[in-house]
N, C-alpha and C positions, 0 to 999 in steps of 0.2 A: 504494500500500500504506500503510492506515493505521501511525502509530506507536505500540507498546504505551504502557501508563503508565510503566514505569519507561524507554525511551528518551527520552521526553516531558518527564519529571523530570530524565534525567542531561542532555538539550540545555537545558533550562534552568537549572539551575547553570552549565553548561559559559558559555552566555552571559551570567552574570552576573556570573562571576569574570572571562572576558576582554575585553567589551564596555561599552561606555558609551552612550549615546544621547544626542545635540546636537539636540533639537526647536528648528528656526529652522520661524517662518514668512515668507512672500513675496506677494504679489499674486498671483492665479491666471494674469493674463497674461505675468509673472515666469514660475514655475513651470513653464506651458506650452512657453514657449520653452526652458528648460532641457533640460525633458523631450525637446523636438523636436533641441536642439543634440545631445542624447547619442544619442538612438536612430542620426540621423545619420550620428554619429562611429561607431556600433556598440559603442556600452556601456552598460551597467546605467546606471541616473541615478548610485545609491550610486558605481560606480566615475568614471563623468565628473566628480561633484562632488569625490568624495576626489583624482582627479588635479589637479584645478582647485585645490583648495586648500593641495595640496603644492608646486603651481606658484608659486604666491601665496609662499607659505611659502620657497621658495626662491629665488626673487629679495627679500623681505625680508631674506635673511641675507647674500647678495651686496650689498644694499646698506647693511647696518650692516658688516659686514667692509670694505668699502672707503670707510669711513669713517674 
């Protein structure tokens, strides 16, 4: 079911006031395996990489804290 204009309109305010966009680029053979590690694991790329980097992100903090 297509979305009228004005739902069209309110999803894009809606993500423009909650989201940001992080354009990285990678090597295609990068990117590939990524895509291959998430599907995988059974998740979206966006959620395999957001866990991946909250990972990242949380042992950086375990390792300034126990500093």
């Amino acid at each position: 079911m297509a979305l009228t204009d004005a739902q069209r309109k309110a999803n894009d305010k809606y993500l423009a006031a909650k989201y940001e966009r992080l354009p990285i680029s990678y090597s295609k053979d990068f990117c590939a395996a990524v895509r291959a590690a998430a599907e995988a694991s059974g998740c979206s790329l966006a959620g395999y990489v957001k866990k991946a980097i909250e990972a990242q992100m949380e042992r950086d903090k375990e390792e300034s804290d126990a500093e």
